[in-house]
C-alpha positions, 0 to 999 in steps of 0.5 A, a space after each residue: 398488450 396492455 403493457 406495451 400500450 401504457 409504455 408507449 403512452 409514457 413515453 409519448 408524454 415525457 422526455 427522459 433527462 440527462 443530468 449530472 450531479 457535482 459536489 463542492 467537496 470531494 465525495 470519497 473523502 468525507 467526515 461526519 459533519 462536513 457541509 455538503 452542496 450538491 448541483 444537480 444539472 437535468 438536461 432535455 426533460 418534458 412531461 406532458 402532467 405534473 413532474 418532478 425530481 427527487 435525489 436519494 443519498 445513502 438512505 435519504 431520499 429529498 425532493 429536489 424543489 417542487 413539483 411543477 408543469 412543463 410545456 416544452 423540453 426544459 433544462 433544469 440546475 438544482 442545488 441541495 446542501 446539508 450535513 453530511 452524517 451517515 445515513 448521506 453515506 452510499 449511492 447518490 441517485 436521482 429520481 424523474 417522476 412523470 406519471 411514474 418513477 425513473 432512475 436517471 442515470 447521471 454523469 459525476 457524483 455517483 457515491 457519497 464516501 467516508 475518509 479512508 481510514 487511519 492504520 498502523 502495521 507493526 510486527 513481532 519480529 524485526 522486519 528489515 533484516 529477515 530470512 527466509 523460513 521466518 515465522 511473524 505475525 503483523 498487526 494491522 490496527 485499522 480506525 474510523 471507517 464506515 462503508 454503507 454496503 460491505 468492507 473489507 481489507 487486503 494485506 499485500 507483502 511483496 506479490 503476495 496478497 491475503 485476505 484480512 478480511 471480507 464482507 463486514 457490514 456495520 452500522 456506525 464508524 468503526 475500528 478494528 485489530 487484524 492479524 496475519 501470521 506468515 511464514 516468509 518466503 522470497 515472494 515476501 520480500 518487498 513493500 507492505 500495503 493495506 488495501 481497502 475496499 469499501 461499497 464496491 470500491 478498492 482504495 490503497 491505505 497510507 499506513 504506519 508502521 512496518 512499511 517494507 520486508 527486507 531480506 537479512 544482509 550477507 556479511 561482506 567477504 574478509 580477504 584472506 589472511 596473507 601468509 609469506 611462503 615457505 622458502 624453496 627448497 633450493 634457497 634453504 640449501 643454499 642458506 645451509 651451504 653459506 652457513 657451513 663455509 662461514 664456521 669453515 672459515 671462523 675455524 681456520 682463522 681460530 687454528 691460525 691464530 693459535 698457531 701463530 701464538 705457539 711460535 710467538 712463545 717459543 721465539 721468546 724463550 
């Protein structure tokens, strides 16, 4: 009963705002050392004692101004610049304190993030001209990342994905070598990707290197060999024909001329 009436008294005595936060650079692709600006807008809040705000990124918590007293529902634009390292690095949250805390739950900027990271996949196997029952091993060389929570890796290869690696914590910028030995099948076949997640969050990698697994080329097919076909039975008869009546005829005009040259002598004696 206790509980309830001071909950009620809270939120007699204040009005729970709305807000979002913009950033002038972009929140998922930043580097140690970036100037960083945020604007907080708070929307529709009251509090009947002192109020005030207070944003939290990663493990940094700011008061945004000062405290201060309020007579009406006030509207309220807020802005914060600092230099972004990686403790800035997670969670962007925003505080409403009025005789307690409140989360506020805002619209925008939710989390602060790193660049993705630099990678490069190379393989001990040339990997344009494969066939199935291949054994490879991929190396996927990973470089500068940070993610405040947990990261991990995906490697997909064709539709068939596997895990490179999972629930990393750190707590700097960080690189890494993985490898993935495959035994390849038809499923293999196609595009080459390294997935990245980080805090909740799956972001494709753009990666160097062996990009694609092509399936080896069948040689084109050699028309056959053209071969002339063997005669026909009755052509080659009829060549054996015309040759014996060709020596028929040479053998008549031979005993022809012979005799002829008999009777020539004979008149002449």
């Amino acid at each position: 009963m206790c509980f309830l009436l001071l909950f009620l008294h809270i939120v007699l005595q204040s009005g729970i705002p709305q807000c979002s936060i913009s950033s002038d650079e972009n929140p998922a692709s930043l580097e140690p050392g970036t100037q960083l600006t945020l604007t907080v807008d708070i929307a529709g809040y009251y509090c009947s004692v002192e109020t005030g705000f207070d944003l939290t990124t990663g493990a940094v918590t700011e008061e945004l101004g000062t405290r201060h007293n309020v007579s009406v529902v006030t509207d309220l634009t807020i802005t914060t610049t600092f230099s972004v390292d990686i403790t800035r690095l997670g969670e962007v949250t925003l505080d409403f304190t009025c005789d307690r805390s409140w989360t506020v739950t805002c619209n925008g900027v939710q989390k602060l993030l790193k660049t993705p990271p630099h990678c490069n996949i190379s393989s001990d196997t040339d990997t344009t001209a494969l066939d199935p029952g291949t054994n490879l091993t991929l190396t996927v060389d990973i470089r500068n990342y940070y993610c405040s929570q947990t990261a991990g890796f995906q490697l997909t290869t064709g539709i068939i994905t596997e895990t490179l690696l999972e629930n990393q914590t750190m707590d700097n910028i960080t690189d890494t070598i993985l490898t993935q030995p495959l035994s390849v099948t038809a499923d293999h076949f196609g595009d080459v990707t390294v997935t990245f997640m980080c805090d909740s969050i799956t972001r494709p990698l753009v990666c160097d290197g062996v990009d694609k697994f092509s399936v080896t080329s069948s040689p084109p097919d050699q028309p056959p060999p053209t071969t002339r076909p063997p005669p026909a039975e009755d052509d080659t008869v009829a060549l054996a024909v015309g040759l014996s009546v060709g020596v028929a005829v040479i053998l008549v005009i031979a005993i022809v001329l012979v005799v002829r040259s008999r009777r020539n002598k004979l008149t002449l004696k």
